[in-house]
Backbone as CSV, one residue per row, in Angstrom:
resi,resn,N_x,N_y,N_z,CA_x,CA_y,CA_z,C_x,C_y,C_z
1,UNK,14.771,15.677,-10.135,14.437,16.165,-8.787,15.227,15.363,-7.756
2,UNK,16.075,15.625,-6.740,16.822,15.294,-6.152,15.456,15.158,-4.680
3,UNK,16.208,13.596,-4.250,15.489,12.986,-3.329,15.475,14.046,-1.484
4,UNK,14.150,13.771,-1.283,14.120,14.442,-0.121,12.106,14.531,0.381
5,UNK,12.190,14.752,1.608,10.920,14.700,1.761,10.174,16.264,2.896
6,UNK,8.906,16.678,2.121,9.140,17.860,2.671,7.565,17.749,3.195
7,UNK,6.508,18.999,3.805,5.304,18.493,4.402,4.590,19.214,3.475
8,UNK,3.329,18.775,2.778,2.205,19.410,2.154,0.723,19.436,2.590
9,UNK,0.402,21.226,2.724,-0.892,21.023,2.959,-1.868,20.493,1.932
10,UNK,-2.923,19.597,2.762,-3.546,19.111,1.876,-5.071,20.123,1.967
11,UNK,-5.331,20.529,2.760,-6.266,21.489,3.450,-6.576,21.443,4.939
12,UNK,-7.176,19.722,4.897,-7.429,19.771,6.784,-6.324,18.774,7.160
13,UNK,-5.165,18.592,6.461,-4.083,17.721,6.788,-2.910,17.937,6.254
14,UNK,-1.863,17.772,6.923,-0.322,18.487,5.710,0.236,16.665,6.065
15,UNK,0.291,16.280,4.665,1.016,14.746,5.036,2.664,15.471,4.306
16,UNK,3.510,14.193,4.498,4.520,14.056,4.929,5.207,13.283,2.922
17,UNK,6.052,14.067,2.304,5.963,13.508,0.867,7.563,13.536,0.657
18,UNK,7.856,12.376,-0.201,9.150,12.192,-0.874,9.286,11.673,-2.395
19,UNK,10.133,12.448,-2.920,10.169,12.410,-4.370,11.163,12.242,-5.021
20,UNK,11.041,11.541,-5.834,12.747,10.872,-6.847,12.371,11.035,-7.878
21,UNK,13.887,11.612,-8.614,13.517,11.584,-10.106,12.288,12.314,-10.814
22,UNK,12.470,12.216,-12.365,11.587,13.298,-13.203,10.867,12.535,-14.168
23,UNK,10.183,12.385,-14.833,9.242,11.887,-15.833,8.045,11.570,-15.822
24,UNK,7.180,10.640,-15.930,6.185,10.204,-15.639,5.692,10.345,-14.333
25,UNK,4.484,10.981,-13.567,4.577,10.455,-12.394,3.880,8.830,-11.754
26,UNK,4.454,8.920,-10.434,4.495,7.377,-10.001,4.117,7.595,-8.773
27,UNK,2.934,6.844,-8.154,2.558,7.621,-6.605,2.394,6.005,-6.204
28,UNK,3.255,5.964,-4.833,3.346,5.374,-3.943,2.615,5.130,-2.916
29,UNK,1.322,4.618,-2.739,0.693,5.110,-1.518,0.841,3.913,-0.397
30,UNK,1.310,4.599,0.946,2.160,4.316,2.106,1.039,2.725,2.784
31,UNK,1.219,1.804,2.583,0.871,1.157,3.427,0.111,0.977,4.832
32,UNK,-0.040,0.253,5.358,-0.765,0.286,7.212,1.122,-0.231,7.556
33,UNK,1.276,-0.036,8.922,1.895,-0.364,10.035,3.469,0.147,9.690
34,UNK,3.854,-0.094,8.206,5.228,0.095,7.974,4.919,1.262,6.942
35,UNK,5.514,2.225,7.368,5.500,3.860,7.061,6.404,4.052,5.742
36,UNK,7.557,3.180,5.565,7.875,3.315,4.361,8.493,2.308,4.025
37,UNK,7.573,1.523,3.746,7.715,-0.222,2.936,7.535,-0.128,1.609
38,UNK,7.516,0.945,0.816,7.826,1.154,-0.423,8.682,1.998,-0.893
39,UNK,9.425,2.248,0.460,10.796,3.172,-0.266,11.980,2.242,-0.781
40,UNK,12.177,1.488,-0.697,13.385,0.704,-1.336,12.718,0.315,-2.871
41,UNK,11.171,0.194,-3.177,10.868,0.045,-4.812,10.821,1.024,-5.413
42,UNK,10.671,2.793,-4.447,10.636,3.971,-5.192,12.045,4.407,-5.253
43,UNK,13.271,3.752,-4.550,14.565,4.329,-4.918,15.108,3.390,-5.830
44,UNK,14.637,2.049,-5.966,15.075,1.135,-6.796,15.836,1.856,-8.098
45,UNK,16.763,1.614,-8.743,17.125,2.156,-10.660,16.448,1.717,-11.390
46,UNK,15.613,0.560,-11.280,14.613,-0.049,-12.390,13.735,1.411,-12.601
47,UNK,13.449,2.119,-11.389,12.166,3.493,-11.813,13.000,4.492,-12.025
48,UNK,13.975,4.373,-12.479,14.676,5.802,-12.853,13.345,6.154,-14.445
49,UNK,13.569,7.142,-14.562,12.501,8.108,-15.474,11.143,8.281,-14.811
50,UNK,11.050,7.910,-13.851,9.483,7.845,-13.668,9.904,8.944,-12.278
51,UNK,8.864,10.339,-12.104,8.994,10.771,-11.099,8.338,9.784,-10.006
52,UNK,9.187,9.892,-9.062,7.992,8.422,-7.900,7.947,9.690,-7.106
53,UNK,6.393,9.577,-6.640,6.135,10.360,-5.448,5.630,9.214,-3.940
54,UNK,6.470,9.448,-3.005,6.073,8.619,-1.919,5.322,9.272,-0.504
55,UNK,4.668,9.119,0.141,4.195,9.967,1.117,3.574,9.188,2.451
56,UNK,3.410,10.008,3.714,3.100,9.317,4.599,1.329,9.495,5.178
57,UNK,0.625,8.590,5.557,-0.636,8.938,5.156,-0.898,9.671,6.655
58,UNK,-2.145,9.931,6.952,-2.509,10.510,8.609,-1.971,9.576,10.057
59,UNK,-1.654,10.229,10.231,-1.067,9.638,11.625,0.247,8.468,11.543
60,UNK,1.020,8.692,10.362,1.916,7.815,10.639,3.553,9.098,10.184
61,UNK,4.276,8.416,11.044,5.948,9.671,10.753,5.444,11.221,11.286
62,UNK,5.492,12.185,10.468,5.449,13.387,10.711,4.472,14.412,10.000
63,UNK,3.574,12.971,9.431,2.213,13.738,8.819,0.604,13.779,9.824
64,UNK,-0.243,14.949,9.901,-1.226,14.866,10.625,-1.477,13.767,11.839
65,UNK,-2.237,13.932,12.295,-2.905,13.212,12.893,-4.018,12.504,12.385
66,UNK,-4.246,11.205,12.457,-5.191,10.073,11.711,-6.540,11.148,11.705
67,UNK,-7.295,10.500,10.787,-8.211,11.039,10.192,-9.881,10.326,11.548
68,UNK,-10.378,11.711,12.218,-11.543,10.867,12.989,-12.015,10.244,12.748
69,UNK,-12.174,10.124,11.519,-13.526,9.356,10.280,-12.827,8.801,9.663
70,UNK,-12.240,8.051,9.869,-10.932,7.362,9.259,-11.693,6.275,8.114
71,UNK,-11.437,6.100,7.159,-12.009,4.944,6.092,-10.990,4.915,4.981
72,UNK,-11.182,3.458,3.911,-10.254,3.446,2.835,-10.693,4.693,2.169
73,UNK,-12.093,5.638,2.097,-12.419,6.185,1.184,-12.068,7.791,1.873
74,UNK,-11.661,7.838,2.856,-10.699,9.155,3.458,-9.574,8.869,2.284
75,UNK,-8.720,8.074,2.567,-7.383,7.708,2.526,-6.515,7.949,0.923
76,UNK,-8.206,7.970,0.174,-8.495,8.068,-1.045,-8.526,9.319,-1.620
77,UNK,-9.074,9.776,-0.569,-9.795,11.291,-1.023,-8.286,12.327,-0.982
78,UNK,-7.522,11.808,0.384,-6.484,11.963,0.843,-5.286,12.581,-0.429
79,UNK,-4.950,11.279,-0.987,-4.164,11.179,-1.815,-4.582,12.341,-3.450
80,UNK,-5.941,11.945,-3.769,-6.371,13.018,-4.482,-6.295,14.428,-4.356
81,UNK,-6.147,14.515,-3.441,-5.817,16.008,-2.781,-4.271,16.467,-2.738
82,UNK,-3.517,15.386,-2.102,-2.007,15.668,-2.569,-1.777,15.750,-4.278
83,UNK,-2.580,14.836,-4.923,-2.056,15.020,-6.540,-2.433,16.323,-6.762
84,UNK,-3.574,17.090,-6.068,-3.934,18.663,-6.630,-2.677,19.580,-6.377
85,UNK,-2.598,18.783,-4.750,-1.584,19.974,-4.273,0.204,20.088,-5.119
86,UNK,0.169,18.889,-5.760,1.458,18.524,-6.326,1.352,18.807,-7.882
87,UNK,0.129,19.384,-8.244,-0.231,19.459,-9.857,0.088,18.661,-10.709
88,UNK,0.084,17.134,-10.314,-0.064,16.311,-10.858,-1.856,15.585,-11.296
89,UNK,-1.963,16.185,-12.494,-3.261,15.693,-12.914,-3.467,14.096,-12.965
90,UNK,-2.461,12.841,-13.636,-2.513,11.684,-13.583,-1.672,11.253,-13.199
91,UNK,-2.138,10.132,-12.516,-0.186,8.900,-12.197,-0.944,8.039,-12.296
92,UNK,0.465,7.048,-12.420,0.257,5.516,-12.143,-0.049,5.431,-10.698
93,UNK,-0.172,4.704,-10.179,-0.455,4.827,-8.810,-0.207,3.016,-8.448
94,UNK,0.651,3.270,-7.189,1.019,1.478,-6.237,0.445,1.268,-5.185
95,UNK,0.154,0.400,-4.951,-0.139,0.169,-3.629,-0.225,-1.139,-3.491
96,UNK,0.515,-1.385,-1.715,0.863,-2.463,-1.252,-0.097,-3.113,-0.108
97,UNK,-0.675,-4.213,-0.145,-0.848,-4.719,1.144,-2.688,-3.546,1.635
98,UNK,-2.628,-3.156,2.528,-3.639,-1.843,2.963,-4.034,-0.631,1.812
99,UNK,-2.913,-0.291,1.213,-2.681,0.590,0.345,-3.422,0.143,-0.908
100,UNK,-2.972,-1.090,-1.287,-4.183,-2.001,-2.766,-5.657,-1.276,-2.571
101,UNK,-6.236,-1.225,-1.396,-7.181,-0.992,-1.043,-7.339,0.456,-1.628
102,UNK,-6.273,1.265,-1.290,-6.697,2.766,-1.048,-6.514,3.316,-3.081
103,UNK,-5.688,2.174,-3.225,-5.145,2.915,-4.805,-6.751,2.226,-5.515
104,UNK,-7.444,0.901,-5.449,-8.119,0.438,-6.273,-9.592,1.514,-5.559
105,UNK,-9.636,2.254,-4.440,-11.028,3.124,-4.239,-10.586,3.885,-5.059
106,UNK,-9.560,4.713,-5.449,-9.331,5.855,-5.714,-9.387,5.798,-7.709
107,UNK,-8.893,4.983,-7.512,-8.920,4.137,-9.510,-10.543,3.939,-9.399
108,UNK,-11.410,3.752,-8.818,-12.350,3.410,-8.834,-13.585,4.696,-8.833
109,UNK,-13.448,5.728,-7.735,-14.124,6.793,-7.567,-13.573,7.970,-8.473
110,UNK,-11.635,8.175,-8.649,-11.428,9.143,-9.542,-10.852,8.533,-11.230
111,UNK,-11.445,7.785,-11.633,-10.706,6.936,-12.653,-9.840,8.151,-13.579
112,UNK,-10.243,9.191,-13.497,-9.118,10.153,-14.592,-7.972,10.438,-14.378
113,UNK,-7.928,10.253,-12.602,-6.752,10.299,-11.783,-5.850,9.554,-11.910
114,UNK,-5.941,7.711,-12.338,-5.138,6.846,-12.171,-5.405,6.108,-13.900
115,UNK,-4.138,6.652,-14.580,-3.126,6.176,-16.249,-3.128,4.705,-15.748
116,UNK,-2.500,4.212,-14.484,-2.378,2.712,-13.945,-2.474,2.204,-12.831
117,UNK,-2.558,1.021,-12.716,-3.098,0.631,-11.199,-2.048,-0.395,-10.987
118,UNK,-1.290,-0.697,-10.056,-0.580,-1.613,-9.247,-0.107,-1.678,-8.060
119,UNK,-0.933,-3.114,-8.085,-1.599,-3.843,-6.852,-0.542,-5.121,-6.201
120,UNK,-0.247,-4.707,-5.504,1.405,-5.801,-4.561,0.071,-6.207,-3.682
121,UNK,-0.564,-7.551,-3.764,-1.604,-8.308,-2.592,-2.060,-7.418,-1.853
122,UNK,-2.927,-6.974,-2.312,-3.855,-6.477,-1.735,-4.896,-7.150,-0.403
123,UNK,-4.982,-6.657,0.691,-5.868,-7.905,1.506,-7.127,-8.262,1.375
124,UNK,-7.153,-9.645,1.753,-8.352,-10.718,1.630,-9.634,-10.165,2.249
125,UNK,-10.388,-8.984,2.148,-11.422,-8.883,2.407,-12.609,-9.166,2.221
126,UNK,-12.349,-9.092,1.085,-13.857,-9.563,-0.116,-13.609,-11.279,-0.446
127,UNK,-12.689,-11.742,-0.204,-12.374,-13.384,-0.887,-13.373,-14.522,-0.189
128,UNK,-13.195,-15.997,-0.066,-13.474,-16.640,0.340,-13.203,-16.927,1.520
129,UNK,-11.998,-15.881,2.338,-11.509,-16.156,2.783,-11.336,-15.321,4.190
130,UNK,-12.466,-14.205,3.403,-12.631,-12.900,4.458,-12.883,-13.302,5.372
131,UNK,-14.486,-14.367,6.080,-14.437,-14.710,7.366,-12.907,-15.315,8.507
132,UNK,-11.866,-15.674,8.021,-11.448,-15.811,8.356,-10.168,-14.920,8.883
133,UNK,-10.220,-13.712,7.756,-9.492,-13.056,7.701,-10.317,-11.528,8.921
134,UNK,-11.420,-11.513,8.683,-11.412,-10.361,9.432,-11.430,-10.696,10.726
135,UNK,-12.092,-12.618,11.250,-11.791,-12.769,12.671,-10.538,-12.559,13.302
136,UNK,-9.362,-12.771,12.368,-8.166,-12.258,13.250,-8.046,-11.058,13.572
137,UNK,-8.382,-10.632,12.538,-8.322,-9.069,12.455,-8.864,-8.434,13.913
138,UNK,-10.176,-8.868,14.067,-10.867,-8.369,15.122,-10.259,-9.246,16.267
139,UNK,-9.533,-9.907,16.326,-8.706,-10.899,17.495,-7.537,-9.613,17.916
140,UNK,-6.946,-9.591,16.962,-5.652,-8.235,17.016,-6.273,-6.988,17.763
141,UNK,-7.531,-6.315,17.266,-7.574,-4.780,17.500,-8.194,-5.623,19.385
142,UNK,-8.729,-6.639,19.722,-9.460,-7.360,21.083,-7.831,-7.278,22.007
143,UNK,-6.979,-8.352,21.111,-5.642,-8.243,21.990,-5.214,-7.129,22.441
144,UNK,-5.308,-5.659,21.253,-4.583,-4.287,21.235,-5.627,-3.949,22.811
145,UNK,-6.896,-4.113,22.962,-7.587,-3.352,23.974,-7.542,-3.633,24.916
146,UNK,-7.281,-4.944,25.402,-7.243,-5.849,26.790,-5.665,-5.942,27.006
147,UNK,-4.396,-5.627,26.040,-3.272,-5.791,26.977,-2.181,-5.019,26.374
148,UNK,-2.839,-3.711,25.103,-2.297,-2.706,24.771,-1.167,-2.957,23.766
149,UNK,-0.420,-2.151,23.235,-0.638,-1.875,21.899,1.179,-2.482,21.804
150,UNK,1.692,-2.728,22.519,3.330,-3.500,22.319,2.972,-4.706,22.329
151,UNK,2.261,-5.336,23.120,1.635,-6.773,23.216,0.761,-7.165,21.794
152,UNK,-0.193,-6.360,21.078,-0.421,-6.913,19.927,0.069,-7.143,18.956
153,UNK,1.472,-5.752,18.890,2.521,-5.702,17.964,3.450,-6.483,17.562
154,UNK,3.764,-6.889,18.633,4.859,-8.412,19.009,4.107,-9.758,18.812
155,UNK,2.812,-9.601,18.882,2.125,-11.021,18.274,1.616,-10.934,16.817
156,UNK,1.254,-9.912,16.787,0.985,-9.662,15.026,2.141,-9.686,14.710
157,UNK,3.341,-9.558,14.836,4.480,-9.422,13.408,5.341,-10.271,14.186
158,UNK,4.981,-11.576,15.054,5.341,-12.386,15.340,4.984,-13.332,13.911
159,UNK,3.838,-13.387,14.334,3.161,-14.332,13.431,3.132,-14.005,12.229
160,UNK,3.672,-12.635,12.379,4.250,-12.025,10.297,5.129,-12.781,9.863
161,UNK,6.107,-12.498,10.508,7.519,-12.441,10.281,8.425,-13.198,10.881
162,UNK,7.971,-13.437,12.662,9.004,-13.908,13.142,9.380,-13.606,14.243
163,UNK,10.185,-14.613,15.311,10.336,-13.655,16.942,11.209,-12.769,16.355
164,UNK,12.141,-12.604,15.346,13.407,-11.488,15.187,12.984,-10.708,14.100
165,UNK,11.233,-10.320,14.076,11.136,-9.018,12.881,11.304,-8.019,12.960
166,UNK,12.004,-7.487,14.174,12.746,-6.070,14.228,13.970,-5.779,13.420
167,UNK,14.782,-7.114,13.916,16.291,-7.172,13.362,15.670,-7.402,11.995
168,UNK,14.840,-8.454,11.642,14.640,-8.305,10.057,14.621,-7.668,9.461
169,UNK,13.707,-6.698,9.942,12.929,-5.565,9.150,13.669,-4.549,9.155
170,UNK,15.003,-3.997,9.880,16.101,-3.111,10.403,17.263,-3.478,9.199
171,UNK,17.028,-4.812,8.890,17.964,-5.186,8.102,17.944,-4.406,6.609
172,UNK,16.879,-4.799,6.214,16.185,-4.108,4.839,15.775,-2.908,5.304
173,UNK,15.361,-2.368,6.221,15.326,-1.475,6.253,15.505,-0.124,7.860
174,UNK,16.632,0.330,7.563,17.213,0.696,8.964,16.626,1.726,9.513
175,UNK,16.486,1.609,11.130,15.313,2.457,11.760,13.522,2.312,11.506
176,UNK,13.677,1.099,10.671,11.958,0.700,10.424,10.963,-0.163,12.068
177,UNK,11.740,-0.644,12.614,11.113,-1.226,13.785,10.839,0.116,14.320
178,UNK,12.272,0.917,14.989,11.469,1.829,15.830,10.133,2.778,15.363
179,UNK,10.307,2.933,14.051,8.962,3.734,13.226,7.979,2.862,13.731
180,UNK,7.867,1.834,13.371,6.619,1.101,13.415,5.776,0.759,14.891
181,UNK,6.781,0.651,15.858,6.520,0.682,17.053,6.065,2.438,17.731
182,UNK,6.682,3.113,16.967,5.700,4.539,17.202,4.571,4.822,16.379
183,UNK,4.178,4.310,15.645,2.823,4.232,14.389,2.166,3.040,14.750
184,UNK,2.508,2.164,15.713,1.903,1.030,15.689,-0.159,1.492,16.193
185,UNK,-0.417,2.533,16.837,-1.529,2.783,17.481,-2.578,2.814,16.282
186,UNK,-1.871,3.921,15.265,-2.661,4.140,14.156,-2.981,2.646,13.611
187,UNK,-2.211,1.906,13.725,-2.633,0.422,12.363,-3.432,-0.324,13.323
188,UNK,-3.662,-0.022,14.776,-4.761,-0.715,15.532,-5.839,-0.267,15.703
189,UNK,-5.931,1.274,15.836,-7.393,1.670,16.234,-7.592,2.802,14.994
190,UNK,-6.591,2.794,13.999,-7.125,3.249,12.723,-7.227,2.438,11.598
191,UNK,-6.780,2.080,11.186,-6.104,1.031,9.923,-7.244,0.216,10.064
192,UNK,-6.906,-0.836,10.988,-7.764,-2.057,11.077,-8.683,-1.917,10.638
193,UNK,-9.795,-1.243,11.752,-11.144,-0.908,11.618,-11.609,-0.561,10.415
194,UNK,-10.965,0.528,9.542,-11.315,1.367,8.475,-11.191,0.470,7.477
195,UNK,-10.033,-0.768,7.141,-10.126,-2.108,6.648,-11.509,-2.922,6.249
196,UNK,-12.016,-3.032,7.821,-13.142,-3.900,8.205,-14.080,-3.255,7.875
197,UNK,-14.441,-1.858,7.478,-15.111,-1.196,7.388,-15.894,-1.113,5.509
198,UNK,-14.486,-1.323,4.973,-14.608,-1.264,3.493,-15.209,-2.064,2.499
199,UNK,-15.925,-1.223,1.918,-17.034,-2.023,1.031,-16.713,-2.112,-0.384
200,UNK,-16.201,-3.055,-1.135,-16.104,-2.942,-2.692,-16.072,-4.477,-2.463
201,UNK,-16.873,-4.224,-4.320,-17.350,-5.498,-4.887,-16.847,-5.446,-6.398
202,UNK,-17.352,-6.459,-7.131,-17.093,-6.259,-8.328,-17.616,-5.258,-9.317
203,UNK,-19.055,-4.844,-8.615,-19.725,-3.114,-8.485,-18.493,-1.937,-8.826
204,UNK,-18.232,-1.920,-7.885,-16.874,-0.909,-7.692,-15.739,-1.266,-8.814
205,UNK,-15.792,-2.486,-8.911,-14.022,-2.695,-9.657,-14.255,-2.453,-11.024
206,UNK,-15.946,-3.035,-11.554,-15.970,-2.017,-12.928,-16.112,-1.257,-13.408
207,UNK,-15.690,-0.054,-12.559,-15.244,1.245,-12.687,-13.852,1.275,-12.984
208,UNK,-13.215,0.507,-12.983,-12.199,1.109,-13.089,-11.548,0.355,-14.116
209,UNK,-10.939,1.472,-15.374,-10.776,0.672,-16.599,-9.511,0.866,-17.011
210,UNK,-8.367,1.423,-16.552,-7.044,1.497,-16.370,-6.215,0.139,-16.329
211,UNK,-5.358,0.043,-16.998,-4.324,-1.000,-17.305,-4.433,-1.384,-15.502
212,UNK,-4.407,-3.175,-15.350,-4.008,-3.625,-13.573,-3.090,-4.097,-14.000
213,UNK,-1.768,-4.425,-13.123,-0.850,-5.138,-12.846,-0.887,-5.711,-10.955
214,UNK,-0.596,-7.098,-11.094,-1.391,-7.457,-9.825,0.614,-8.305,-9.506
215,UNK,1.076,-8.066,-8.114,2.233,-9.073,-8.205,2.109,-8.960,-6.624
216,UNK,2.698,-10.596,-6.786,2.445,-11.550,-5.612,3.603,-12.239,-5.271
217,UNK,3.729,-12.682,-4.225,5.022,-13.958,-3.406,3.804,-15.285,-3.546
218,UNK,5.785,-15.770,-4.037,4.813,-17.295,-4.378,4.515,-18.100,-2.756
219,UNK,5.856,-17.002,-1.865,5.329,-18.230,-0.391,4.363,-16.724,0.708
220,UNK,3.539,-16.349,-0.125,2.563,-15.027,0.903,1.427,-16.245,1.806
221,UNK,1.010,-17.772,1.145,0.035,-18.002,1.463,-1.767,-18.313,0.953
222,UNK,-2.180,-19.082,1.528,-3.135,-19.203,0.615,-4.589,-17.905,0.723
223,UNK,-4.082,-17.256,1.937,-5.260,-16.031,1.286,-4.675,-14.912,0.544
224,UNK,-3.662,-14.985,0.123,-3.185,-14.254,-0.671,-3.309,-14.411,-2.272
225,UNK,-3.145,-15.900,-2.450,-3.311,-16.204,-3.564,-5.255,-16.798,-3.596
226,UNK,-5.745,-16.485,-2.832,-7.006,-15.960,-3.357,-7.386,-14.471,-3.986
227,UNK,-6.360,-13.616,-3.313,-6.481,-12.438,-3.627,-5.954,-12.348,-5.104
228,UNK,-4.843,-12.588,-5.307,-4.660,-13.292,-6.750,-5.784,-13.185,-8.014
229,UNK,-6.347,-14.576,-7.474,-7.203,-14.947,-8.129,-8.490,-13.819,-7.982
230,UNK,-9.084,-13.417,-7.484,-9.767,-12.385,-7.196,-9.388,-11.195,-8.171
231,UNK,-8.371,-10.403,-8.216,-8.004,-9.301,-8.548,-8.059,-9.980,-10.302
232,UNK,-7.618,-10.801,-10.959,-8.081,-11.460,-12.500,-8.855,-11.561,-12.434
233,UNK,-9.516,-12.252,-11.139,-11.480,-11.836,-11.939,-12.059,-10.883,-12.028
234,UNK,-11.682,-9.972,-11.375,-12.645,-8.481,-11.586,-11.569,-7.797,-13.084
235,UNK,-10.426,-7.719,-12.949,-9.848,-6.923,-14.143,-9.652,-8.075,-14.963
236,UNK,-10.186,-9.140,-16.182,-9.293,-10.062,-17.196,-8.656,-9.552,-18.006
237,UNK,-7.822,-8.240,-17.957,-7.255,-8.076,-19.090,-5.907,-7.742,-18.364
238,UNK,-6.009,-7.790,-16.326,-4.915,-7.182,-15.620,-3.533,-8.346,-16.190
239,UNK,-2.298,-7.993,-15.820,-1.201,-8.931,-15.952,-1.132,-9.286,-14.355
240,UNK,-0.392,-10.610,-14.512,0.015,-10.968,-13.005,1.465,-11.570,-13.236
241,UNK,2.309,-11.366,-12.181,3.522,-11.732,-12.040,3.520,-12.137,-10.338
242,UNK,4.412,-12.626,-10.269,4.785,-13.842,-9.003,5.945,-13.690,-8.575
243,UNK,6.301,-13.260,-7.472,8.165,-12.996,-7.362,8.185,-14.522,-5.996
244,UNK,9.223,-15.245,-6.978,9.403,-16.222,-6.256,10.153,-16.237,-4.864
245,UNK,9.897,-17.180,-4.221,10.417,-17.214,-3.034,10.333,-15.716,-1.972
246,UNK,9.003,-15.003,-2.500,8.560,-13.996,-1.752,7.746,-14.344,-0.888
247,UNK,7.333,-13.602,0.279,6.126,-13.340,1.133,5.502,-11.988,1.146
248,UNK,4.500,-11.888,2.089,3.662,-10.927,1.654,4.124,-9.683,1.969
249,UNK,5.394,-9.574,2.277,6.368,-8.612,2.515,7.552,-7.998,1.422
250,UNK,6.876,-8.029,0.256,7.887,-8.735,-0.526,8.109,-7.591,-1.330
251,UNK,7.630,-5.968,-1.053,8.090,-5.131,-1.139,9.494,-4.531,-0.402
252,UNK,9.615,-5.074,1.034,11.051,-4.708,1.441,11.921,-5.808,0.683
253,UNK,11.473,-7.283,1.012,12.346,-8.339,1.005,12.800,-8.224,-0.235
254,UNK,12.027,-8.482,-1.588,12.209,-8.473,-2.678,11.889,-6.945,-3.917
255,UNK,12.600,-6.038,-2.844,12.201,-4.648,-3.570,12.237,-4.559,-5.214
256,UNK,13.652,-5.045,-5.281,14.459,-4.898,-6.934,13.750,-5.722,-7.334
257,UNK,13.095,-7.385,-7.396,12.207,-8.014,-8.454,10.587,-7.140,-8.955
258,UNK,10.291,-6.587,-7.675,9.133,-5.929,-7.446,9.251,-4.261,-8.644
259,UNK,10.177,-3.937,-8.175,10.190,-2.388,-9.270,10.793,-2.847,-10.834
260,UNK,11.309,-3.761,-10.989,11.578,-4.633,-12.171,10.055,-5.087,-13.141
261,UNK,9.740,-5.523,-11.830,7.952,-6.002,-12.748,7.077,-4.904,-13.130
262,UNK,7.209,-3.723,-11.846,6.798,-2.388,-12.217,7.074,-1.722,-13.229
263,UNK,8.611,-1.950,-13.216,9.105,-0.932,-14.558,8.424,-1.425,-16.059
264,UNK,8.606,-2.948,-16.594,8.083,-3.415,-17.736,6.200,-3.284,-17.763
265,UNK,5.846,-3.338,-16.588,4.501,-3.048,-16.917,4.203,-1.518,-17.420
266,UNK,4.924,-0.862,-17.098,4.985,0.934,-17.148,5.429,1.283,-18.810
267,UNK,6.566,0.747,-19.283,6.594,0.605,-19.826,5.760,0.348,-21.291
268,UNK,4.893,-0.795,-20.800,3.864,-1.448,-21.896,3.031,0.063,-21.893
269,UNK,2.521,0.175,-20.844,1.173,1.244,-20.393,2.152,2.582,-21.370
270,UNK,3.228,3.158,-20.929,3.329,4.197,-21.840,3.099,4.352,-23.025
271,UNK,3.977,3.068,-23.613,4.426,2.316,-24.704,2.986,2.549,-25.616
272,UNK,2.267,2.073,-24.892,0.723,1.973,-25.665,-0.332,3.463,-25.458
273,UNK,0.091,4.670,-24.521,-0.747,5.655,-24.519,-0.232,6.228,-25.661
């Protein structure tokens, strides 16, 4: 299947989908703030054989408008609905960062749906580390309301990335600032909240009995590598890999180590169905 991205109704939403290659399928699900921070691991050659399906979720690029009722368990339902509409009965399924969230509800509520689960750091909600993590959180969407939505943007991915994460992020990936600065509304008064909103425990995670693969940057930080540790305790049988000298970005930065670790885990998982 030759690469390209076209719009699918889902029923009360037509999101926004791109697809490489034929074999297995491989579903990508789109991140918060950066709209396609997993297209450089779904064009990677390490996933050649694997159809990758990539897509854009509500309210970000040229799919719908965010969901009123916005939650990880929309976002979920979401994606289940594109696999109908795409007649894809199972995939592996990725998710990065926001997305961990949306692939481990969905492994969790549709387990027939998801052959595999992989999880690029998923965020610190549930950790030791959540109080700390959702006060920023709620610091960001406070900044977004009192001095609007370029002013939080520039301090959140200040403190991501850097005063120059436009040029960074332009670098790896070209035309990604201006995307993000037009999607930036959705990852403040949708994303966030629906984040803060989400409830799973280890309740939830033993549902889900699908091969995990969990991969991390060794420089993401220490609530990351709680998340780490977290994601082996609920799955002990998941694998974990570490891409060195990564951060928690480490799907653009370090795309090719990232679809490399993907590919051999995919591998095993076929290897063994």
């Amino acid at each position: 299947m030759a690469p390209g991205w076209a719009r699918h109704d889902i029923g009360q939403a037509r999101l926004e989908v791109g697809e490489w290659g034929d074999g297995e399928p491989l579903v990508l699900v789109q991140t918060a703030l950066t709209a396609d921070e997993l297209v450089p691991v779904a064009e990677s050659s390490a996933l050649e054989g694997w159809h990758r399906i990539a897509y854009h979720r509500r309210g970000y690029c040229g799919s719908s408008p965010a969901h009123p009722a916005a939650s990880i368990r929309a976002d979920a339902i979401d994606c289940a609905r594109l696999l109908d509409v795409l007649h894809v009965d199972g995939a592996h399924v990725v998710g990065a960062s926001y997305a961990g969230a949306v692939a481990m509800e969905l492994a969790a509520t549709e387990p027939r749906r998801v052959r595999s689960l992989v999880l690029i750091e998923p965020p610190p909600v549930h950790t030791s580390a959540a109080a700390q993590f959702r006060g920023a959180a709620h610091e960001l969407v406070a900044v977004r309301r009192r001095h609007g939505t370029d002013v939080a943007l520039e301090q959140f991915m200040t403190g991501l990335v850097g005063p120059a994460w436009a040029d960074e992020m332009d670098r790896v990936l070209p035309g990604a600032a201006r995307q993000v600065r037009a999607d930036a509304a959705t990852f403040f008064d949708v994303d966030v909240p629906a984040l803060l909103r989400w409830d799973f425990s280890s309740t939830e995670a033993a549902r889900i009995t699908c091969p995990v693969l969990h991969i991390g940057g060794s420089d993401s930080g220490p609530w990351f590598a709680l998340v780490r540790e977290q994601v082996l305790e609920w799955f002990p049988q998941a694998r974990g890999v570490v891409v060195d000298g990564a951060g928690h970005d480490l799907s653009l930065t370090h795309a090719e180590p990232v679809a490399a670790a993907i590919r051999s885990f995919l591998e095993q998982v076929d290897g063994g169905s």
